[in-house]
GUVEX-296272 format. One line per field, with one value per residue (C-alpha): residue number from 0; x, y, z. Coordinates in Angstrom, 1 decimal. Layout:
BEGIN
nr: (NUM, ...)
px: (X, ...)
py: (Y, ...)
pz: (Z, ...)
//
This chain:
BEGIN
nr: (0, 1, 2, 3, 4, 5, 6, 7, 8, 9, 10, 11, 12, 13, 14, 15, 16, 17, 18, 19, 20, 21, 22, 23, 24, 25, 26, 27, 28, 29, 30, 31, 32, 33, 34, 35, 36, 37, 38, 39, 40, 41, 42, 43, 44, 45, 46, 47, 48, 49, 50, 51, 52, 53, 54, 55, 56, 57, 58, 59, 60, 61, 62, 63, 64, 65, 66, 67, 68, 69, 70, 71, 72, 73, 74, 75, 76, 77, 78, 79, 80, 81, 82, 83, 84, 85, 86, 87, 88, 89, 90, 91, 92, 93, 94, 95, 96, 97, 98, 99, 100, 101, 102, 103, 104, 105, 106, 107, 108, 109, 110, 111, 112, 113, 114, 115, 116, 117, 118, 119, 120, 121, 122, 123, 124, 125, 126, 127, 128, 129, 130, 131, 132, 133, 134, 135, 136, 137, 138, 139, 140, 141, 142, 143, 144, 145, 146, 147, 148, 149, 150, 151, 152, 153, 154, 155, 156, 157, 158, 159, 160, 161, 162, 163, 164, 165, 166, 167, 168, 169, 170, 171, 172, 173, 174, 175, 176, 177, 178, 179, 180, 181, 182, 183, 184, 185, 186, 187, 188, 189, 190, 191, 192, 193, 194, 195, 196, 197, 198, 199, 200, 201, 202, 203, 204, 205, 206, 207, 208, 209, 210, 211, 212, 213, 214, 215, 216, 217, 218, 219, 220, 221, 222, 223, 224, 225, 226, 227, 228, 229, 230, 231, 232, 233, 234, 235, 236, 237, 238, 239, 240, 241, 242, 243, 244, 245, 246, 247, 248, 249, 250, 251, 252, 253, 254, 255, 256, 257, 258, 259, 260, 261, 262, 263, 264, 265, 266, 267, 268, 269, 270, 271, 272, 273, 274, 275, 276, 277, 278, 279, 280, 281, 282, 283, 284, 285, 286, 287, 288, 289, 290, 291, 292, 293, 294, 295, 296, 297, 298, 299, 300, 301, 302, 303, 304, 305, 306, 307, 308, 309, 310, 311, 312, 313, 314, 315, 316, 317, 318, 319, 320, 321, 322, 323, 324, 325, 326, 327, 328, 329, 330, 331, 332, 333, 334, 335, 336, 337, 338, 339, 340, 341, 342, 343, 344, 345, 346, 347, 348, 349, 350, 351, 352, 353, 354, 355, 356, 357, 358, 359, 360, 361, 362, 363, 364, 365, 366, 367, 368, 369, 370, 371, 372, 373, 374, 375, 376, 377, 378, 379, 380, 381, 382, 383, 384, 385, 386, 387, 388, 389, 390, 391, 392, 393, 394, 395, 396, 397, 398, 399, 400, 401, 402, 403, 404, 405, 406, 407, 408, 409, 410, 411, 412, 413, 414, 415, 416, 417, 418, 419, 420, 421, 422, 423, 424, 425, 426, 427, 428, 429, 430, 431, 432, 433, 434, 435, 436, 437, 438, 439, 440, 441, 442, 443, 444, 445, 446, 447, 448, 449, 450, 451, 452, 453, 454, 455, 456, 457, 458, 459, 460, 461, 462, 463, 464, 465, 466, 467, 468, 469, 470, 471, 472, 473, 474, 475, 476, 477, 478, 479, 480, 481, 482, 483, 484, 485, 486, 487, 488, 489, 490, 491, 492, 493, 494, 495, 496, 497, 498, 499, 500, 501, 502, 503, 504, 505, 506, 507, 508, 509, 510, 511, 512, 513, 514, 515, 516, 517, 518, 519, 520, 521, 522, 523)
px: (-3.9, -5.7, -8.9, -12.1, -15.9, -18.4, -20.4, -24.0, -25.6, -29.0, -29.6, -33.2, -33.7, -37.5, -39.0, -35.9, -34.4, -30.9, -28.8, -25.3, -24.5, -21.8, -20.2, -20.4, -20.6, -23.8, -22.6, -24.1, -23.8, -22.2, -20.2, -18.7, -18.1, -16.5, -14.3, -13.1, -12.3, -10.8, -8.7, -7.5, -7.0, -4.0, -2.7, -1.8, -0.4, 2.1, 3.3, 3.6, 5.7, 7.5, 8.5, 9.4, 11.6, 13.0, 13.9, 15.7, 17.6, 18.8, 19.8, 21.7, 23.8, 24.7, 25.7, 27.6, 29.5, 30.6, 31.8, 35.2, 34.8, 34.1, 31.5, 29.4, 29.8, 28.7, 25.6, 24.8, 25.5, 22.8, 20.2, 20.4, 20.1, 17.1, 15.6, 16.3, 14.3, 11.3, 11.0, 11.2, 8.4, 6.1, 6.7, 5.6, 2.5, 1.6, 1.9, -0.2, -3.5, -2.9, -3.3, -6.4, -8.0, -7.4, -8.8, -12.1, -12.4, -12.5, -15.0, -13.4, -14.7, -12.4, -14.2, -15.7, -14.8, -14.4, -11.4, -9.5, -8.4, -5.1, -2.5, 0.8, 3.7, 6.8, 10.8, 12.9, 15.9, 17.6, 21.2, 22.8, 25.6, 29.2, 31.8, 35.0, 38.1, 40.1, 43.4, 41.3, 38.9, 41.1, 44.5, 44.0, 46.0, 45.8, 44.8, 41.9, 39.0, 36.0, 32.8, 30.2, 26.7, 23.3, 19.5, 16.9, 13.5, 10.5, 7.0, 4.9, 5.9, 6.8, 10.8, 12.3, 16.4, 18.4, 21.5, 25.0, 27.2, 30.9, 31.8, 35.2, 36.4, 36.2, 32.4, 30.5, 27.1, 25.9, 23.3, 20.4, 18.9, 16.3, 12.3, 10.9, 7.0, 5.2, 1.6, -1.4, -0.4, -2.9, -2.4, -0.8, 2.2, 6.0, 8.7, 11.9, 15.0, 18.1, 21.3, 24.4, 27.4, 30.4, 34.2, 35.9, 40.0, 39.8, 41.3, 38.5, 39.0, 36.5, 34.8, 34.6, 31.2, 28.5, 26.5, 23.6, 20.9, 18.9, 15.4, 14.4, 11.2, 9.4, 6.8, 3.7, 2.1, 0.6, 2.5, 5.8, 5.3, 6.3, 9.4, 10.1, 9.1, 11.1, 14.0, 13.6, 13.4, 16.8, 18.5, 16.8, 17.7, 21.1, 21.6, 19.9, 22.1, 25.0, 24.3, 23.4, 26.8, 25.0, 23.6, 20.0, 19.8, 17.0, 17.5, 19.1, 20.3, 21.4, 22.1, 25.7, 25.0, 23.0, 26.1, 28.2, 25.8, 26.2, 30.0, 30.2, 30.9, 31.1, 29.0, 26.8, 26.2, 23.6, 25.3, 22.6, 18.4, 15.3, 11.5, 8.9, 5.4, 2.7, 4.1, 7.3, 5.3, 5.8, 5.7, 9.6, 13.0, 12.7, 15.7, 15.0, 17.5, 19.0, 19.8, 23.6, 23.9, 27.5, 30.8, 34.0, 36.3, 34.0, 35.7, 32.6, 31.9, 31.6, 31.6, 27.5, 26.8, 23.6, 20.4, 18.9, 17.4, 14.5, 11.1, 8.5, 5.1, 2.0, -0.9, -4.1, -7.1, -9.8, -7.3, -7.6, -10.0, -13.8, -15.7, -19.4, -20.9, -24.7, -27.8, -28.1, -31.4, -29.2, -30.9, -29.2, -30.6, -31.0, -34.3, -36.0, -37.3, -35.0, -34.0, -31.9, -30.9, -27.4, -24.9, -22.3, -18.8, -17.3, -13.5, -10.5, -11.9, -15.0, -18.2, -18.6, -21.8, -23.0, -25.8, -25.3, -23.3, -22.2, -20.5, -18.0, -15.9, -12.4, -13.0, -16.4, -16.6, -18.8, -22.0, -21.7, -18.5, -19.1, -16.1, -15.8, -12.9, -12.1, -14.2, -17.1, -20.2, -22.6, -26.0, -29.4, -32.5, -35.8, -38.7, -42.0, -40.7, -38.8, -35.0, -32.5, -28.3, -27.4, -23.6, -22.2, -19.1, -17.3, -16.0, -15.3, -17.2, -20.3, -20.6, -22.4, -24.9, -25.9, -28.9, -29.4, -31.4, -31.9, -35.0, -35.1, -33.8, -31.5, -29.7, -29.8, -28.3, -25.4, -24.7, -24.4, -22.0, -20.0, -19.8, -19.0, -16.0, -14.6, -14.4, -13.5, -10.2, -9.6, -9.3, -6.8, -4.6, -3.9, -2.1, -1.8, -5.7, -4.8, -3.7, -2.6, 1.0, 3.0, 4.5, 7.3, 7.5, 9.8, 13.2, 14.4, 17.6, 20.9, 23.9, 27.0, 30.1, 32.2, 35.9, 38.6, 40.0, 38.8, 36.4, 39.3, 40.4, 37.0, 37.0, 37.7, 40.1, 38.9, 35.9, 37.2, 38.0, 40.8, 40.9, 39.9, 42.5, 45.4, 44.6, 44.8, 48.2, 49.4, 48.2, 49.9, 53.2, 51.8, 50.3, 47.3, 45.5, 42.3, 40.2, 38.3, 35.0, 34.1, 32.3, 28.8, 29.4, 28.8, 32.5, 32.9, 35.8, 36.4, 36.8, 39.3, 41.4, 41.3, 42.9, 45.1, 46.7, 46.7, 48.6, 51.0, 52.0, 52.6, 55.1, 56.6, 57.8, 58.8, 61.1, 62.4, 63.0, 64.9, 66.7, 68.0, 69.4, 71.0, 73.3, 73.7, 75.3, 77.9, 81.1, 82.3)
py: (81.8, 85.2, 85.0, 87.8, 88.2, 90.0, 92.7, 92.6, 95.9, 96.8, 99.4, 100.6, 102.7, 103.1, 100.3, 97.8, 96.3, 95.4, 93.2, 92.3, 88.7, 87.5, 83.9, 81.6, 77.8, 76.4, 74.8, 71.9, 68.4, 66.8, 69.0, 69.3, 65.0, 65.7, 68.2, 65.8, 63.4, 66.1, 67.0, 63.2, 62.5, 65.5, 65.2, 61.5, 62.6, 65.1, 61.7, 60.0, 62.8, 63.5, 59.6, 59.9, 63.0, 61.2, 57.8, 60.5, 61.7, 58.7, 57.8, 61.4, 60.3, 57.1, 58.5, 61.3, 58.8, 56.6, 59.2, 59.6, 62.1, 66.0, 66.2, 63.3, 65.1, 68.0, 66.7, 64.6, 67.5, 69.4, 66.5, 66.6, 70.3, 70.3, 67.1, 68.6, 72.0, 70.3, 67.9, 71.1, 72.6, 69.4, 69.5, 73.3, 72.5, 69.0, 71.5, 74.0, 70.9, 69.7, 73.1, 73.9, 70.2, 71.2, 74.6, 72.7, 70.5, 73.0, 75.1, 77.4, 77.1, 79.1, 82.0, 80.9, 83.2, 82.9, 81.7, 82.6, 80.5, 79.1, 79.0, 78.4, 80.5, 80.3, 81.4, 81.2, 83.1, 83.6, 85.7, 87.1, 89.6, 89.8, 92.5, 91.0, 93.5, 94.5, 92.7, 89.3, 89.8, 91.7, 91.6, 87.6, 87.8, 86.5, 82.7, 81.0, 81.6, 78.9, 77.8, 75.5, 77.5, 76.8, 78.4, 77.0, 78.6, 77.8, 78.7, 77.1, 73.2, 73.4, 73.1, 73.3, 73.6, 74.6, 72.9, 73.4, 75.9, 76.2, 79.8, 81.8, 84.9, 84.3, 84.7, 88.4, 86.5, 83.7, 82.2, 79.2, 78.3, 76.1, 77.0, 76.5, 76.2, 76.3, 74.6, 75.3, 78.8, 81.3, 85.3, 85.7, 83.6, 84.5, 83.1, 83.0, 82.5, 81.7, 81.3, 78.6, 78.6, 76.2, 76.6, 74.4, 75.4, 72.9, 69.6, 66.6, 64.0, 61.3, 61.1, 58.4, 56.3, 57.6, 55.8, 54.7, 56.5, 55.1, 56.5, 54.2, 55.1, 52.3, 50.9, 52.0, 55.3, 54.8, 55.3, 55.0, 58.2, 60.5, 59.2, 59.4, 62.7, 63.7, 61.8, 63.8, 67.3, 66.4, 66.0, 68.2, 71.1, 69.9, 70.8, 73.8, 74.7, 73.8, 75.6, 79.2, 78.5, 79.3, 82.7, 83.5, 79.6, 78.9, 75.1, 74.8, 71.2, 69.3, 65.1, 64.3, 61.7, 64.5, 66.8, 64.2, 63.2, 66.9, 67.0, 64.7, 66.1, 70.0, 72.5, 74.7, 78.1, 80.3, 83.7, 85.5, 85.8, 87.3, 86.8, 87.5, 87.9, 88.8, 92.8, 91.1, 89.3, 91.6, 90.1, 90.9, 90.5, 92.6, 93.0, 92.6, 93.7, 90.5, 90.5, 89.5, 87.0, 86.7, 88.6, 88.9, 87.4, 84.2, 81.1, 80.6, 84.8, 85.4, 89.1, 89.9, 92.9, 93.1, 92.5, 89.1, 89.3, 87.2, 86.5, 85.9, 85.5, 84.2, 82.2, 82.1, 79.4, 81.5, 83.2, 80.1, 77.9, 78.1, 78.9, 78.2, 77.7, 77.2, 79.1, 82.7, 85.4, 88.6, 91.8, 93.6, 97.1, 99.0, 101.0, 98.0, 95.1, 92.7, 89.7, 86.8, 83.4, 82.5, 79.9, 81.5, 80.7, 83.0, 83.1, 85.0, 89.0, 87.7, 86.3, 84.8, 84.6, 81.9, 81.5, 78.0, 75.3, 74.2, 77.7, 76.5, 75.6, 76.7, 78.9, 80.0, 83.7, 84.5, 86.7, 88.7, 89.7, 91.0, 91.9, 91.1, 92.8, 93.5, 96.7, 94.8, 94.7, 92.0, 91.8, 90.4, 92.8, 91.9, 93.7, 92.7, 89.1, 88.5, 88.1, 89.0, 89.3, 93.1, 93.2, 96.9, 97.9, 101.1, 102.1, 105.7, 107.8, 106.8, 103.1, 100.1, 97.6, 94.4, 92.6, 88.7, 85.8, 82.7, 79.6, 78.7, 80.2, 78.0, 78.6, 82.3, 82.0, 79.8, 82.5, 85.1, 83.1, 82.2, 85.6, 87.5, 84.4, 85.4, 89.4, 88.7, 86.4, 88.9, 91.3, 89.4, 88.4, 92.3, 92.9, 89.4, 89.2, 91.9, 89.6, 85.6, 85.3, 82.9, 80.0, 78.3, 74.4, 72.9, 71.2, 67.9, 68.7, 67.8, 66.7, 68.9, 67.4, 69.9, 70.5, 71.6, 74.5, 77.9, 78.4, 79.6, 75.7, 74.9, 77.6, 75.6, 76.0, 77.5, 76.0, 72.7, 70.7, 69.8, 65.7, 66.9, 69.7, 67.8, 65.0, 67.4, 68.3, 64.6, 63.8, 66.4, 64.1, 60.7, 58.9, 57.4, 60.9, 60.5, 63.5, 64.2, 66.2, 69.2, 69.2, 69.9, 66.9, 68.9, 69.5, 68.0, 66.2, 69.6, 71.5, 68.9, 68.7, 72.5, 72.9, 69.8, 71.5, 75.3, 73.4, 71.2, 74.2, 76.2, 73.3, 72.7, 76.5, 76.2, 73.5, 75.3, 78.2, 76.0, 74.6, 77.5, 79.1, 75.8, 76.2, 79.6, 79.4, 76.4, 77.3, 77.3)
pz: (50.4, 49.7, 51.0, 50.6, 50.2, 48.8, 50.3, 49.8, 48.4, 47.5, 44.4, 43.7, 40.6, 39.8, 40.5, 39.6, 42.7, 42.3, 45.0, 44.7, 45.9, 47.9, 46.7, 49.6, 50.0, 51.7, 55.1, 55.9, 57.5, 54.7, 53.2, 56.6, 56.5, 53.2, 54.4, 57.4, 55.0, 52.6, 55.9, 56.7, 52.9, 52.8, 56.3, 55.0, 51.2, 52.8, 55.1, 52.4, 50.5, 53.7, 53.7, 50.0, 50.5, 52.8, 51.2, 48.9, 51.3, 52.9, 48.9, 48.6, 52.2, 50.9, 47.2, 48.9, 51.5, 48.1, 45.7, 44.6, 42.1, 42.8, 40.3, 41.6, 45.4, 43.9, 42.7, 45.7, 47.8, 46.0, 45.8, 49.5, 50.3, 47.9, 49.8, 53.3, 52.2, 50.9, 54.0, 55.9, 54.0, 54.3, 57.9, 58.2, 56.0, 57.8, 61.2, 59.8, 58.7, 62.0, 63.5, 61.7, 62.5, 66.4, 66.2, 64.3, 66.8, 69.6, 68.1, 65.9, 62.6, 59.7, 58.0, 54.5, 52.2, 48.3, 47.5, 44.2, 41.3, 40.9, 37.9, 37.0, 37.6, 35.5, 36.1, 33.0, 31.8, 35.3, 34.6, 37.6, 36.4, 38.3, 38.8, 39.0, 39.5, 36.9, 37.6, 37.8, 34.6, 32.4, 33.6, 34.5, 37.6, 41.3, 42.1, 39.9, 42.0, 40.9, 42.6, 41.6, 41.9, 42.0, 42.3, 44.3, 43.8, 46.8, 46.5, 49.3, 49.1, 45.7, 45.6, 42.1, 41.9, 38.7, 37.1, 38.7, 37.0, 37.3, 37.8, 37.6, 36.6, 32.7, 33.2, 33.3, 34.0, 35.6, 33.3, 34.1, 30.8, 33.1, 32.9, 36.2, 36.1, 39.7, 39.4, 41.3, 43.1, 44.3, 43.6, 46.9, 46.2, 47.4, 45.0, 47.5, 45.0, 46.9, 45.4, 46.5, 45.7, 46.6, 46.3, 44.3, 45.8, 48.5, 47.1, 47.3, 49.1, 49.3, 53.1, 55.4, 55.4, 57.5, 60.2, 60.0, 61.0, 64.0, 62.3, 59.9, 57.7, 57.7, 55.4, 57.7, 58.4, 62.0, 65.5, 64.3, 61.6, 64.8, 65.0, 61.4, 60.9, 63.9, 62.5, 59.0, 61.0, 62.7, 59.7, 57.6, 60.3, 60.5, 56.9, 57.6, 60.3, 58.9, 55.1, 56.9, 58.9, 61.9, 61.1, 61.9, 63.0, 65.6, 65.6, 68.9, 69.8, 66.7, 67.1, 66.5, 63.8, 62.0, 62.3, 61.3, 58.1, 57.2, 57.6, 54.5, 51.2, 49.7, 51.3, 49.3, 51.4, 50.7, 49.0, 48.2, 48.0, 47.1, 47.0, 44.2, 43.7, 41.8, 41.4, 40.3, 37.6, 33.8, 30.3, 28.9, 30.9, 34.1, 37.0, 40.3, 43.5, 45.6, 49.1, 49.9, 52.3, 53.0, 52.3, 50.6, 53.0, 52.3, 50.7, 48.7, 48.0, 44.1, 43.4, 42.5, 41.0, 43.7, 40.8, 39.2, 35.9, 34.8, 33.3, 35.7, 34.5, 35.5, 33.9, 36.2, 35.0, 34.5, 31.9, 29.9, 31.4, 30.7, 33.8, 33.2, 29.7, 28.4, 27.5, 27.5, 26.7, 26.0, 25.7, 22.7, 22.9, 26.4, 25.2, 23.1, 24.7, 21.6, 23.1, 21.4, 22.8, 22.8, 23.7, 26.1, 27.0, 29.9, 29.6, 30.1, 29.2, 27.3, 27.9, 24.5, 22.5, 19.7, 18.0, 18.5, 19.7, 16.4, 15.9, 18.6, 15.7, 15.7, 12.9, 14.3, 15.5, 18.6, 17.3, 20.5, 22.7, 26.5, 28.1, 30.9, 33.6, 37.2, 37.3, 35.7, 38.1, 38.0, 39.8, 40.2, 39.6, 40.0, 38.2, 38.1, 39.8, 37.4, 37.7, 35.2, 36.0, 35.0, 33.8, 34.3, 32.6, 33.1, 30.2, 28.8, 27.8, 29.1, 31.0, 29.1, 31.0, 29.5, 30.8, 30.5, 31.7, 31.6, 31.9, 35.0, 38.8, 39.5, 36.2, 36.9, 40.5, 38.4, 36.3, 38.7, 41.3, 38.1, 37.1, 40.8, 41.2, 37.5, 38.5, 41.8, 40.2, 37.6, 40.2, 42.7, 39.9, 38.7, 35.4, 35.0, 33.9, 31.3, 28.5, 28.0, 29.3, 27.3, 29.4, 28.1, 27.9, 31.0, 28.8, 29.2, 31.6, 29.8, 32.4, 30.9, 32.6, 34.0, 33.0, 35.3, 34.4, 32.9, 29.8, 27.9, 27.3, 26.0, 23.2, 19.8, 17.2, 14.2, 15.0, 15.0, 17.8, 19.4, 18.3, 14.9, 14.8, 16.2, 13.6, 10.6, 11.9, 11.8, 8.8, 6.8, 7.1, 7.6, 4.6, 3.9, 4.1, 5.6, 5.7, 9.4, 9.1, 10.5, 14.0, 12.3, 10.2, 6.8, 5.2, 1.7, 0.0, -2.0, 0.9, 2.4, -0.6, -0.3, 3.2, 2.7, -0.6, 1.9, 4.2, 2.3, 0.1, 3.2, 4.9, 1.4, 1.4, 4.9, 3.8, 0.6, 2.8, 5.7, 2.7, 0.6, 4.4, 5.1, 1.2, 2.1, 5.5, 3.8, 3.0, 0.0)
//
């Protein structure tokens, strides 16, 4: 998480002292209780989602030891690898709390600094483009080469993985119509997007049952959770080891029931990889360069063309969230002492101004409009004991300042940390503070069955398909007629009678013409 604080600056002008505050939580006795418990309360939700991931992964062993058909190993396969990385991930985290409860204990407080606001993240459109030879794409020769591929996308402990696709040479792009949405990420996030992929030539055959593993999650989480979660490392890192085929593997000594677990089934081998972030994050369809992670002598090697295409972008809370509202004195003009009370909302760019609550209205206009951005300053002056929060904005040509205040201290020093937090996230988040980026809604994922064969057998017959086609074809000779209707549902009986007329016409002429060459060649 990006961490940073404010410095603390004086400016005097005349007789107007101005100091800059720094956002910082008050330490004290109980709020350092409340971050103990805070401390115990996550330590024992990532157990329990350790013990979940791994009750899922036991499920994906015992679905992958009983399948008999390729598609269902497929998709136990992938269950598994994506259950193995996010029990890796909750392990790395539930090290990292445990880490920073020791150091507390011993003395070493963390530094409090203000931390930024969160949002949500979204993936949609992925394409990957390949470059298949000529002789294979165009020419259609050699041996059929098909793989089943597969994205998995990793921002912290957030896993999300994509649909399979079946991939061969009648494809140019390799296209994931799934919206991943990432929840709760701070501006410093890394997006690693790896891509699997699986080769479907080896005949299936279904594997032998497994043995049972001799670490069984139990119900509690007390003195036996070691031995779970070291029972859910060896076969998570077995996986591991076993998907990378050993390269850049620092696992050392895997258990030979974990080896044998991971011997069941496909294998899905990581082909290729890259990480994004916030610089990555543009509103429109940008590309972005992959990192190859095996080669062409490769069983599973699809021919990449080296680049990913996608839409990344980013929605941080204070973009759409309200961050303080209430009362408001506003001076309107810098030379006249005109002051005017207002209702104020500060979101997004805006500090938005009312004349009243009622105005809130969702046809009601604000009376006032402060924008508010990363280069915004904000500050407390104090003239003649009285405090006021001056809000600087650089603008061209000359810079505007906007001076406000409110009833009583406390509401003032509210205002002012409010304000400092809201610059300081519009600053971390970058161009994605510049305007509301549209997330799409996540899609209810539809399980396509896959078809052996290329794409070329799915491609229907003038755009009917093949039951209704071949049906039409019988029933020119067979009577009763009855009509089939298009695959949209919407033919009429006039267009029926219409290509059943076409069609017997064209088989009576064929016969006429079968006919008159069968007198012709008699002899007379």
């Amino acid at each position: 998480m990006v961490h940073a604080s404010y410095s603390r600056s004086s400016l005097n002008t005349g007789s107007v002292s101005c100091r800059v505050f720094t956002f910082q939580p008050e330490q004290t006795s109980e709020a350092q209780l409340r971050a103990a418990m805070a401390d115990r309360t996550q330590d024992e939700k990532v157990l329990q989602r350790i013990e979940r991931e791994v009750r899922m992964q036991e499920g994906a062993y015992k679905l992958l030891a009983a399948c008999s058909q390729r598609d269902q190993a497929l998709e136990a396969s992938k269950s598994l690898l994506t259950c193995n990385t996010r029990i890796l991930a909750l392990l790395s985290q539930l090290q990292r709390i445990r880490k920073a409860q020791i150091l507390e204990r011993a003395g070493h407080r963390m530094a409090e600094d203000a931390v930024p606001c969160t949002g949500k993240v979204s993936i949609s459109n992925l394409r990957i483009p390949l470059m298949w030879k000529d002789s294979e794409y165009f020419k259609n020769k050699g041996e059929l080469h098909r793989c089943a591929v597969f994205c998995l996308l990793q921002c912290g402990t957030e896993i999300h993985d994509t649909v399979l696709v079946m991939v061969d040479r009648t494809l140019t792009d390799i296209c994931f119509e799934d919206t991943i949405i990432f929840n709760k990420v701070d501006p410093g996030f890394q997006i690693r997007t790896e891509l699997y992929s699986c080769s479907l030539v080896e005949d299936f055959s279904p594997p032998a049952p497994a043995p049972r593993r001799m670490g069984f999650l139990g119900g509690s989480l007390g003195c036996s959770s070691g031995k779970k979660i070291r029972a859910a490392l060896e076969s998570a890192a077995a996986c591991s080891y076993v998907s990378s085929d050993g390269g850049n593997s620092t696992l050392g000594h895997v258990p030979s029931h974990s080896l044998h677990q991971s011997a069941l089934g496909p294998k899905f081998h990581l082909l290729a990889h890259t990480t994004l972030s916030i610089e990555h994050v543009r509103e429109g369809f940008k590309t972005h360069d992959l990192v190859l992670s095996a080669t062409e002598d490769s069983p599973f090697w699809l021919p990449l063309y080296g680049n990913m295409c996608c839409r990344l972008v980013a929605q941080p809370q204070c973009m759409i969230q309200s961050a303080i509202s209430g009362r408001l004195e506003v001076k309107l003009e810098e030379d006249v002492d005109h002051w005017e009370n207002f209702y104020c909302i500060l979101m997004g760019r805006s500090l938005l101004c009312y004349r009243s609550q009622e105005d809130l209205e969702p046809q009601g206009e604000p009376s006032l409009v402060i924008p508010i951005t990363k280069d915004t300053r904000v500050c407390i002056s104090e003239s003649d004991h009285v405090q006021r929060i001056i809000i600087s904005i650089q603008s061209r040509p000359e810079n505007v300042t906007y001076t406000a205040t409110t009833n009583s201290t406390e509401d003032l020093q509210h205002w002012n940390k409010a304000l400092c937090q809201h610059v300081y996230n519009l600053s971390l988040w970058k161009q994605c503070s510049d305007e509301v980026m549209k997330i799409g809604m996540q899609r209810p994922r539809k399980t396509n069955p896959t078809k052996p064969g290329s794409l070329y057998h799915e491609i229907a017959i003038n755009h009917l398909d093949r039951e209704t086609a071949d049906s039409r074809q019988l029933h020119l000779f067979f009577l009763p007629v009855v009509f089939k209707s298009c695959r949209n549902g919407q033919e009429d009986d006039k267009c029926c009678l219409r290509k059943f007329f076409k069609d017997t016409m064209l088989v009576l002429l064929f016969l006429l013409f079968v006919f008159s060459l069968h007198t012709n060649l008699e002899p007379h």
